[in-house]
Biopython code that builds the backbone (N, CA, C, O; Angstrom):
import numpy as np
from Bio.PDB.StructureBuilder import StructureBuilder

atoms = [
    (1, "UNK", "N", (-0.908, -228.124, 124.360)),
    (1, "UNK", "CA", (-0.644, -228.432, 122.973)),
    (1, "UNK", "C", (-0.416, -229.923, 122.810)),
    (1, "UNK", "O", (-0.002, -230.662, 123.703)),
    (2, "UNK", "N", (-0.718, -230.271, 121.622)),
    (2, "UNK", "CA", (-0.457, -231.628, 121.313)),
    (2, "UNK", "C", (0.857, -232.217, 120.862)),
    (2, "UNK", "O", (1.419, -231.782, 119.857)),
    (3, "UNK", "N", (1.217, -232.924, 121.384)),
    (3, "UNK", "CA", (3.027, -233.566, 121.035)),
    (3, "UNK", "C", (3.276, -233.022, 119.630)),
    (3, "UNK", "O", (4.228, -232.351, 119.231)),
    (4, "UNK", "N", (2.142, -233.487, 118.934)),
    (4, "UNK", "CA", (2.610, -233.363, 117.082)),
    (4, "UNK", "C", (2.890, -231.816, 117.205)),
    (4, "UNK", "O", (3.933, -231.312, 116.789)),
    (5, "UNK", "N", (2.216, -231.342, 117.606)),
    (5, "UNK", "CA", (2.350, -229.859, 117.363)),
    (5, "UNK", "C", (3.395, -229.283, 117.675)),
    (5, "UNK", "O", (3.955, -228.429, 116.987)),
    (6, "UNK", "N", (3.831, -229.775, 118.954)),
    (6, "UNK", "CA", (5.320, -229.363, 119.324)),
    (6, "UNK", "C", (6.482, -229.825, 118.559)),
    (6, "UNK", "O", (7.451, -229.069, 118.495)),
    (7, "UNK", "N", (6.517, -230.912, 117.997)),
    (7, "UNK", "CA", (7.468, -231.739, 116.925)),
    (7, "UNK", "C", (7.459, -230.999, 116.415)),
    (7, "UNK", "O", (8.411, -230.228, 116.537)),
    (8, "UNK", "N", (6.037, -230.575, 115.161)),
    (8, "UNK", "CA", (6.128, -229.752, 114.157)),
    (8, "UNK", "C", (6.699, -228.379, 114.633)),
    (8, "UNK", "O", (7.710, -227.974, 114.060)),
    (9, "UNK", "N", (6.220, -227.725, 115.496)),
    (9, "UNK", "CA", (6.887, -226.222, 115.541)),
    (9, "UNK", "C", (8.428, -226.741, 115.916)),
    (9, "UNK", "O", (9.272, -226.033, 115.366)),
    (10, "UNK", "N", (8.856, -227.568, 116.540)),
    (10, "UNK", "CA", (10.388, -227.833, 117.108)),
    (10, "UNK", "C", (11.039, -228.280, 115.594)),
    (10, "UNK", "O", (12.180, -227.844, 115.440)),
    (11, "UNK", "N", (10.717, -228.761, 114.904)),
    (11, "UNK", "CA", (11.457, -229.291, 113.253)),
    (11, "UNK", "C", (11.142, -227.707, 112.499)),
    (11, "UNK", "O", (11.836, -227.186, 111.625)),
    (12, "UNK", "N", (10.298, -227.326, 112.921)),
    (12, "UNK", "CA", (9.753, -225.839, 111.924)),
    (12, "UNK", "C", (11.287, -225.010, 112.334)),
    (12, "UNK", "O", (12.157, -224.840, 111.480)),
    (13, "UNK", "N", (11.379, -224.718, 113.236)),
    (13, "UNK", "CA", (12.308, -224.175, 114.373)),
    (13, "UNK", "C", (13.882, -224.357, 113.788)),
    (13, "UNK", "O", (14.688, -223.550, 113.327)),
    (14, "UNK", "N", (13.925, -225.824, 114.035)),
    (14, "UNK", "CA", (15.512, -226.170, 113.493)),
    (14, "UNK", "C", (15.784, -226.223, 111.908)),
    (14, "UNK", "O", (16.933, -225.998, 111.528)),
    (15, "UNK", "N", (14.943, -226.465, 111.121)),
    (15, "UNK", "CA", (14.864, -226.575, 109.488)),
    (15, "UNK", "C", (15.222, -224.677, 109.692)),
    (15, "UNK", "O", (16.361, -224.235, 109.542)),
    (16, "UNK", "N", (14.046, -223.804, 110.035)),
    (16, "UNK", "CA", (14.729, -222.382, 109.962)),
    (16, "UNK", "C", (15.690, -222.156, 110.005)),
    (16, "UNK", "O", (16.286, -221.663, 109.047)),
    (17, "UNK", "N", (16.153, -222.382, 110.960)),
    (17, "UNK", "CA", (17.474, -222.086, 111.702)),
    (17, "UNK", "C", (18.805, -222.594, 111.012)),
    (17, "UNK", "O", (19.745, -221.829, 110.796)),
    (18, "UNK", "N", (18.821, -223.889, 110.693)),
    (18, "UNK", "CA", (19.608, -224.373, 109.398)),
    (18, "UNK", "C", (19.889, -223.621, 108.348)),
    (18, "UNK", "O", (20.919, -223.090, 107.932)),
    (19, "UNK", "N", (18.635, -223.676, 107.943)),
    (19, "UNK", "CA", (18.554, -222.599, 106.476)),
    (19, "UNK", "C", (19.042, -221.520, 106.753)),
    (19, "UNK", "O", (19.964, -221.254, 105.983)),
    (20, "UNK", "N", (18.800, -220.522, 107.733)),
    (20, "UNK", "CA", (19.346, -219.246, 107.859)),
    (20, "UNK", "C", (21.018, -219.310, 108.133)),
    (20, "UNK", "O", (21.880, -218.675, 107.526)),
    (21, "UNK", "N", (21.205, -220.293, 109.254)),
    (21, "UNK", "CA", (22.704, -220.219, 109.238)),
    (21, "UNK", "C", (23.403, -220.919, 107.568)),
    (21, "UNK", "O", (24.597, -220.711, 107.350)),
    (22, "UNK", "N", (22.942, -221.355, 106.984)),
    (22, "UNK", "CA", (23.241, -221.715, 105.906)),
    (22, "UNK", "C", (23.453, -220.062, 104.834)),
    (22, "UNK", "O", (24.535, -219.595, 104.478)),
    (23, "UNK", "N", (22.362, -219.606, 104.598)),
    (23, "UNK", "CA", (22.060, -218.513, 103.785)),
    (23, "UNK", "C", (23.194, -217.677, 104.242)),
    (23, "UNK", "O", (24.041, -217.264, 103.450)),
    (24, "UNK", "N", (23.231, -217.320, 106.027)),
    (24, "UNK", "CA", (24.101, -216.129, 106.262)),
    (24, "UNK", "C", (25.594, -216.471, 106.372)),
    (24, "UNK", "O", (26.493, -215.696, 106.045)),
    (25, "UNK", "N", (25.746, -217.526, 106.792)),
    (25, "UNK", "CA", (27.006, -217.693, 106.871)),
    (25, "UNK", "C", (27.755, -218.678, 106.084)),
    (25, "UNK", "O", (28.861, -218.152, 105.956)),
    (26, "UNK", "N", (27.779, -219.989, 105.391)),
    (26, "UNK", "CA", (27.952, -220.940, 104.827)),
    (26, "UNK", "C", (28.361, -220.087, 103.047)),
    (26, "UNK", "O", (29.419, -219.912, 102.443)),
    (27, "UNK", "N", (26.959, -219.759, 102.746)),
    (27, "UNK", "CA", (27.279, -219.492, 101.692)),
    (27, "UNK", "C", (28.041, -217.969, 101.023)),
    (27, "UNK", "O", (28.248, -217.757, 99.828)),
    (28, "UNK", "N", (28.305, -217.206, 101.970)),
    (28, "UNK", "CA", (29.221, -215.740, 101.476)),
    (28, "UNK", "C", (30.475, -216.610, 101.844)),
    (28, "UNK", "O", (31.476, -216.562, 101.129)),
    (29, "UNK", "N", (30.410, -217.546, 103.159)),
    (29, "UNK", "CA", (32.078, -218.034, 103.224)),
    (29, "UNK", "C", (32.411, -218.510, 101.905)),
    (29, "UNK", "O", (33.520, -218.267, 101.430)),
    (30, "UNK", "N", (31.569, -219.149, 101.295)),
    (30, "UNK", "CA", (32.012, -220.416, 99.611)),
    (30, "UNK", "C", (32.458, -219.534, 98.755)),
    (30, "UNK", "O", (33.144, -219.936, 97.816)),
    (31, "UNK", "N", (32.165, -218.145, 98.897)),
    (31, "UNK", "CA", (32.850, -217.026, 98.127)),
    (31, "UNK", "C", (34.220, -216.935, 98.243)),
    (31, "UNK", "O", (35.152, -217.034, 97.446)),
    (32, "UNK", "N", (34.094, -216.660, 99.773)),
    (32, "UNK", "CA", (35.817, -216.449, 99.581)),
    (32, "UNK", "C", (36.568, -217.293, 100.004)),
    (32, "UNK", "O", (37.640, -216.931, 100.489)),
    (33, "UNK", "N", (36.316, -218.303, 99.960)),
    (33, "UNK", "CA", (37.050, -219.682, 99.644)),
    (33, "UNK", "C", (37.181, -219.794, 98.354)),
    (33, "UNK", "O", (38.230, -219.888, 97.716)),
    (34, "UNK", "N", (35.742, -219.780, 97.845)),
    (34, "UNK", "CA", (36.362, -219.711, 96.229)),
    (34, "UNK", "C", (37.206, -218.880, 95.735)),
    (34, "UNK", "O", (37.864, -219.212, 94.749)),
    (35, "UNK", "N", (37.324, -217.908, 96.189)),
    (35, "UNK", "CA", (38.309, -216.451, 95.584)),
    (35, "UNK", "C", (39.743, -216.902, 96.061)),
    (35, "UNK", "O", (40.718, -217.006, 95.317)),
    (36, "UNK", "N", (39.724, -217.126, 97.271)),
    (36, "UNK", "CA", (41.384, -218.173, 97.645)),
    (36, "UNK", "C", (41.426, -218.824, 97.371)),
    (36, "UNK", "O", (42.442, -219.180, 97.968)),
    (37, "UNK", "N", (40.962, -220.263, 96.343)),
    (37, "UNK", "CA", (41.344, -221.182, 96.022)),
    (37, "UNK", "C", (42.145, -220.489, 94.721)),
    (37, "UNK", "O", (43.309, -220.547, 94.325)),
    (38, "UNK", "N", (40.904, -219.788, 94.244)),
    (38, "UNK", "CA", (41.848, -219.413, 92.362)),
    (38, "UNK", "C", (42.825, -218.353, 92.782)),
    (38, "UNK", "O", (43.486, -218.034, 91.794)),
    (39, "UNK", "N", (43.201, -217.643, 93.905)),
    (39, "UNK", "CA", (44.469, -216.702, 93.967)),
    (39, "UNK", "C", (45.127, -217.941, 94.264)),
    (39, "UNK", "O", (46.179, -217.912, 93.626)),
    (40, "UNK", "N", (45.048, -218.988, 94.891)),
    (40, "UNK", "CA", (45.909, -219.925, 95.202)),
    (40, "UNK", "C", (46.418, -220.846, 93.939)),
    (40, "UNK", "O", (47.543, -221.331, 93.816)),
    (41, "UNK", "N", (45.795, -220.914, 93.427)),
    (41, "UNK", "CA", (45.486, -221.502, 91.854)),
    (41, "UNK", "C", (46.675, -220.995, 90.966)),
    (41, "UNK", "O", (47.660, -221.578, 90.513)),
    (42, "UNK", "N", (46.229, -219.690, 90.878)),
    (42, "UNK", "CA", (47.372, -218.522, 90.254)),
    (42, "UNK", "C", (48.449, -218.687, 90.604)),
    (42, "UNK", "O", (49.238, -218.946, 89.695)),
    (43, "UNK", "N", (48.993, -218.630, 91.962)),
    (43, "UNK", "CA", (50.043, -218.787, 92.254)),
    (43, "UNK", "C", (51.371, -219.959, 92.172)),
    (43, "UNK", "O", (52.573, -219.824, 91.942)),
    (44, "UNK", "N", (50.355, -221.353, 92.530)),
    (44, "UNK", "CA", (50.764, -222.342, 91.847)),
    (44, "UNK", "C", (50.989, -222.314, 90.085)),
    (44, "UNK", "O", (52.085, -222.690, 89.670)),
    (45, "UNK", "N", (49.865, -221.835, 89.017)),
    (45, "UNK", "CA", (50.441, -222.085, 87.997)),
    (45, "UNK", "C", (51.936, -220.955, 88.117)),
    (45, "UNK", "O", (52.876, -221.665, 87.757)),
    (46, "UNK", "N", (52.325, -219.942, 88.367)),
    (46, "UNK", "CA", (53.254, -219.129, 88.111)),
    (46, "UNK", "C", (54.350, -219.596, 88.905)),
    (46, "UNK", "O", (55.466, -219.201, 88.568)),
    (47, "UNK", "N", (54.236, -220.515, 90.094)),
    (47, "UNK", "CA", (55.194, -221.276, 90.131)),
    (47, "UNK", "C", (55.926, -222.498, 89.454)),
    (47, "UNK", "O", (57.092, -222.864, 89.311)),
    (48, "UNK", "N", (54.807, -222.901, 89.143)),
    (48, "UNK", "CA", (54.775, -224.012, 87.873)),
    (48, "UNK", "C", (55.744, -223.910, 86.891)),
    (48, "UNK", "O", (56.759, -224.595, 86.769)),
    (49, "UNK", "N", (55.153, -222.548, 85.857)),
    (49, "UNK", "CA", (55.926, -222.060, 85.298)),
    (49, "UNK", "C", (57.209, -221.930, 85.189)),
    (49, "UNK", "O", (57.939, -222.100, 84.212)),
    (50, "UNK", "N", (57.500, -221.533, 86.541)),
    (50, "UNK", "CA", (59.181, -220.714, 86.719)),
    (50, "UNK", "C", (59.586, -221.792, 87.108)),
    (50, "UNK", "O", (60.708, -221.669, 87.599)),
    (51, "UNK", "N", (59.124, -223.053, 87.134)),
    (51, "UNK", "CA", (59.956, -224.785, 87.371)),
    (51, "UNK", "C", (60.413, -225.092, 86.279)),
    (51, "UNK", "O", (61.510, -225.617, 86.087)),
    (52, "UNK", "N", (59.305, -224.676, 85.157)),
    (52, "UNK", "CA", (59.172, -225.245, 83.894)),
    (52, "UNK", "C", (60.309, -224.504, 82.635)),
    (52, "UNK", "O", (60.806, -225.084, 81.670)),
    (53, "UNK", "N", (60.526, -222.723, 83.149)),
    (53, "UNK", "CA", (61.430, -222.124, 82.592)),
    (53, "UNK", "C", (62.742, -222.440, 82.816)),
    (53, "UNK", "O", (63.554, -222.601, 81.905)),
    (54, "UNK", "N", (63.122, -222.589, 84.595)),
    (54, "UNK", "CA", (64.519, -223.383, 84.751)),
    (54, "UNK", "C", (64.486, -224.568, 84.393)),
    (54, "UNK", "O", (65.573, -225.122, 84.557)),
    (55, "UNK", "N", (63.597, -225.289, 83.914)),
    (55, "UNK", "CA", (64.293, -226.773, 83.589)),
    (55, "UNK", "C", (64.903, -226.495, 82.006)),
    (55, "UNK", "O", (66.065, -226.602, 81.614)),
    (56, "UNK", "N", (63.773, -226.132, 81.314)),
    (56, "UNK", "CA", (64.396, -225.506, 79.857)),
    (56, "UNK", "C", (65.251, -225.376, 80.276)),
    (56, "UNK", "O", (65.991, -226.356, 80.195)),
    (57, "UNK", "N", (65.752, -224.280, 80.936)),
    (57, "UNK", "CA", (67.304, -223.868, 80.692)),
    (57, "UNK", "C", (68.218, -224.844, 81.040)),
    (57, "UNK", "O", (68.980, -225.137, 80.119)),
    (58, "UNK", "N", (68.415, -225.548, 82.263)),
    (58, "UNK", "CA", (68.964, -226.238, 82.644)),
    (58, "UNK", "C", (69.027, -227.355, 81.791)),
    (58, "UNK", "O", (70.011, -228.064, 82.002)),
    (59, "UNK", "N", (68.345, -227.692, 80.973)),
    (59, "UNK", "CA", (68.277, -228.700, 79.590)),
    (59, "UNK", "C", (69.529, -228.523, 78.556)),
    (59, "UNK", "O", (70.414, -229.289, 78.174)),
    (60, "UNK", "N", (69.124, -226.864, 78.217)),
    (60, "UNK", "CA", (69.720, -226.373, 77.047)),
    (60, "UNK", "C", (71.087, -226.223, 77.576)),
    (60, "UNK", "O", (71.951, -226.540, 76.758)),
    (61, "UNK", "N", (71.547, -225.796, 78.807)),
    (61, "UNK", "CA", (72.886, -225.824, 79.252)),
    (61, "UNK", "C", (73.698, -226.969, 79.540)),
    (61, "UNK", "O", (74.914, -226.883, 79.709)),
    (62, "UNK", "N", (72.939, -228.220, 79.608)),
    (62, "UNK", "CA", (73.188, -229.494, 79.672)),
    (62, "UNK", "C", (73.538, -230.039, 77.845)),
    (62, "UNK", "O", (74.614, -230.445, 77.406)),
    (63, "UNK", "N", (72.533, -229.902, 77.266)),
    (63, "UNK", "CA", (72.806, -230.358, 75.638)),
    (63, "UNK", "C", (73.941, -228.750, 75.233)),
    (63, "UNK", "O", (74.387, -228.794, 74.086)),
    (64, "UNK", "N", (74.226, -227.899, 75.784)),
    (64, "UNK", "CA", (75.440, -227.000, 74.982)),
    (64, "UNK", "C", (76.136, -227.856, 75.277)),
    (64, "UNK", "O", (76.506, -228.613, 74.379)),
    (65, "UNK", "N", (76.572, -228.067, 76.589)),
    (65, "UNK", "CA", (78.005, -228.800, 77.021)),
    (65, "UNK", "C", (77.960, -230.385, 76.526)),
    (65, "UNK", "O", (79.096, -230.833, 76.374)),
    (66, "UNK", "N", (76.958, -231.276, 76.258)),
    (66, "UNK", "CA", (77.125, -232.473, 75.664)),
    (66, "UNK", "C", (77.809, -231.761, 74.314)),
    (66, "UNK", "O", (78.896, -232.172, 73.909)),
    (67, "UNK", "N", (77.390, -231.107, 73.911)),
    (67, "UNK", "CA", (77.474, -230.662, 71.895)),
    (67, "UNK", "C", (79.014, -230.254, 72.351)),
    (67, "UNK", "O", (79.828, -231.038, 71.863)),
    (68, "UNK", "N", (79.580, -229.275, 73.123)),
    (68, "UNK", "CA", (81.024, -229.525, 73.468)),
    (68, "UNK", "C", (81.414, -230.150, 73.213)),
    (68, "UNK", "O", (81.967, -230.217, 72.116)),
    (69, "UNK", "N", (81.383, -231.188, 74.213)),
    (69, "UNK", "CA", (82.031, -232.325, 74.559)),
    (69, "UNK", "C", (82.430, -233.541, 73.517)),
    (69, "UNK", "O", (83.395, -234.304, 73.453)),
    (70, "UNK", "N", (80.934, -233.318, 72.536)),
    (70, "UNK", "CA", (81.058, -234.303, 71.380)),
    (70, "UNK", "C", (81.888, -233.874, 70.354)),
    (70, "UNK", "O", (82.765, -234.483, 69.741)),
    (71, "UNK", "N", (81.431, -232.592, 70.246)),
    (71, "UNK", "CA", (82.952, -231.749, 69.105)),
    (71, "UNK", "C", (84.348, -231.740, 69.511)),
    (71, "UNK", "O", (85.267, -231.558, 68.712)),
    (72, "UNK", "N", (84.518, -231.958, 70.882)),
    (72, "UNK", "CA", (86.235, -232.241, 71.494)),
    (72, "UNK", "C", (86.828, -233.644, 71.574)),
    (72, "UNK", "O", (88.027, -233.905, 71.480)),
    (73, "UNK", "N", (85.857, -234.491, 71.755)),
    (73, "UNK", "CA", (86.057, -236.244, 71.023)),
    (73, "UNK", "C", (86.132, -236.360, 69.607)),
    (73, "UNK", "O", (86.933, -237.038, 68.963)),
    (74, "UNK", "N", (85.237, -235.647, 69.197)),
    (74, "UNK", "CA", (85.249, -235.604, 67.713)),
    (74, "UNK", "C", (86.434, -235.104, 66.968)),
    (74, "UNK", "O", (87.093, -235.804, 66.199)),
    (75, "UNK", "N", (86.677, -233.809, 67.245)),
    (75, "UNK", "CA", (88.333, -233.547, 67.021)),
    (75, "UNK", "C", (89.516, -234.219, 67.588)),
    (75, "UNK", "O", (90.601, -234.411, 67.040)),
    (76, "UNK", "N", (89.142, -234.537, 68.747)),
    (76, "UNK", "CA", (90.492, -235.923, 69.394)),
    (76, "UNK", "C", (90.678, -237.125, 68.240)),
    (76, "UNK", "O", (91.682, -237.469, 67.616)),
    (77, "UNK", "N", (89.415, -237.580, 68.215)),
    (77, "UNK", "CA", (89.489, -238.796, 67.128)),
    (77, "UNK", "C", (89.994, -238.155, 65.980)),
    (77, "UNK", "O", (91.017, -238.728, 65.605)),
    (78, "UNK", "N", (89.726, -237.322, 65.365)),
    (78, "UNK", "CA", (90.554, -236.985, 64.329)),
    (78, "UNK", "C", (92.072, -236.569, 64.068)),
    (78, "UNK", "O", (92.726, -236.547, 63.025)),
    (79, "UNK", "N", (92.423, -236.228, 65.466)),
    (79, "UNK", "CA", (94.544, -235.871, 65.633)),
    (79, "UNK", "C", (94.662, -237.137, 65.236)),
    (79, "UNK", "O", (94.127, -238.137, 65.716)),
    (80, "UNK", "N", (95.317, -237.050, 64.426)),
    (80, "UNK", "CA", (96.931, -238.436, 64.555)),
    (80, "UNK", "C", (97.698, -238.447, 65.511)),
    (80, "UNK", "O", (98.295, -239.514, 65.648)),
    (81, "UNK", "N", (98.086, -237.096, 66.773)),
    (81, "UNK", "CA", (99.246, -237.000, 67.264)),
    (81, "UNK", "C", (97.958, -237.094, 68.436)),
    (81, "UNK", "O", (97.640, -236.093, 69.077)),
    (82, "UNK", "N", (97.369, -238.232, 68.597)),
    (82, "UNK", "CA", (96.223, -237.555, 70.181)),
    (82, "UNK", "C", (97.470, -239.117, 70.965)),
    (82, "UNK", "O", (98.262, -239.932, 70.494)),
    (83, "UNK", "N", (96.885, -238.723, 72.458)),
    (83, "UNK", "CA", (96.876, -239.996, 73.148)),
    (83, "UNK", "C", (96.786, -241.332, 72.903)),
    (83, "UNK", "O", (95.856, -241.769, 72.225)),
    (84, "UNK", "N", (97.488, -241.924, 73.287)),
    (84, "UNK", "CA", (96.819, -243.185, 73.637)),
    (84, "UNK", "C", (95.255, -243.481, 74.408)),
    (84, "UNK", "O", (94.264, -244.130, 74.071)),
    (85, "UNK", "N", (95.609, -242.646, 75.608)),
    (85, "UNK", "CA", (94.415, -243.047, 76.629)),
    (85, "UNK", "C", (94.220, -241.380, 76.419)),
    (85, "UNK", "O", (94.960, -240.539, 76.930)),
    (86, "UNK", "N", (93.186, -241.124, 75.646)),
    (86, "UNK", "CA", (92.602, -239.897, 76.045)),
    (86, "UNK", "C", (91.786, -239.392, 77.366)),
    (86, "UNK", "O", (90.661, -239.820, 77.625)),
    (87, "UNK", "N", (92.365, -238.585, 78.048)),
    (87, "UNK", "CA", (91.229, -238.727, 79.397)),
    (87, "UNK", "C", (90.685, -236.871, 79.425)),
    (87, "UNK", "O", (91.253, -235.779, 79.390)),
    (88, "UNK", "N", (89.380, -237.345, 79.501)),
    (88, "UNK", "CA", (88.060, -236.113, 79.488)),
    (88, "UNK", "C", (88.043, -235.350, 80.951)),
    (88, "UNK", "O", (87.772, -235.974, 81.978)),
    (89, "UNK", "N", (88.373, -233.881, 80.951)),
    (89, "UNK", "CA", (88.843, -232.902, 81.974)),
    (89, "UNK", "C", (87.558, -232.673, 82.242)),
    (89, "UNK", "O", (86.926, -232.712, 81.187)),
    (90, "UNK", "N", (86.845, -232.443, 83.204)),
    (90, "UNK", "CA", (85.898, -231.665, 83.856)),
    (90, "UNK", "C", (85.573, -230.340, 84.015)),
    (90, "UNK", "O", (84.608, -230.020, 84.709)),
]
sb = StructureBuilder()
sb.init_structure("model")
sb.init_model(0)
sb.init_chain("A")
sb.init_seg("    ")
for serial, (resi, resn, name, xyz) in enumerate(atoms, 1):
    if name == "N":
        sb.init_residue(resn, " ", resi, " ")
    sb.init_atom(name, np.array(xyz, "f"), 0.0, 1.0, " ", f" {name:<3s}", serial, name[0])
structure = sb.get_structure()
């Protein structure tokens, strides 16, 4: 046989062979990679979420106790009979 000929069947050979391991295996894996990325996906947003629900809260329990705090200065300043040095309890 002639060199070219062997090139060509030897590139014929590996281009196949590519392609097939491509077809059989490469591309059903991109499936379920893709399918674990978006369960992974999911999971992050629903963690997300439940970051996003405790901070709300942790907000709103932060501004109750400021709104306290401002209504108990607010009534201090208003006694006549308060302190001198008013000091704020914890």
């Amino acid at each position: 046989m002639d060199k070219f000929k062997v090139l060509t069947l030897v590139n014929f050979i590996i281009g196949s062979t590519a392609l097939s391991f491509q077809v059989g295996v490469l591309y059903p894996w991109h499936h379920q990679l893709d399918g674990d990325f978006k369960e992974l996906e999911k999971k992050h947003e629903s963690r997300l979420q439940l970051f996003h629900d405790r901070k709300w809260e942790k907000l709103k329990e932060i501004d109750s106790k400021l709104d306290s705090l401002v209504k108990q200065l607010g009534e201090a300043n208003n006694n006549p009979h308060r302190e001198a040095n008013p000091q704020v309890h914890h």
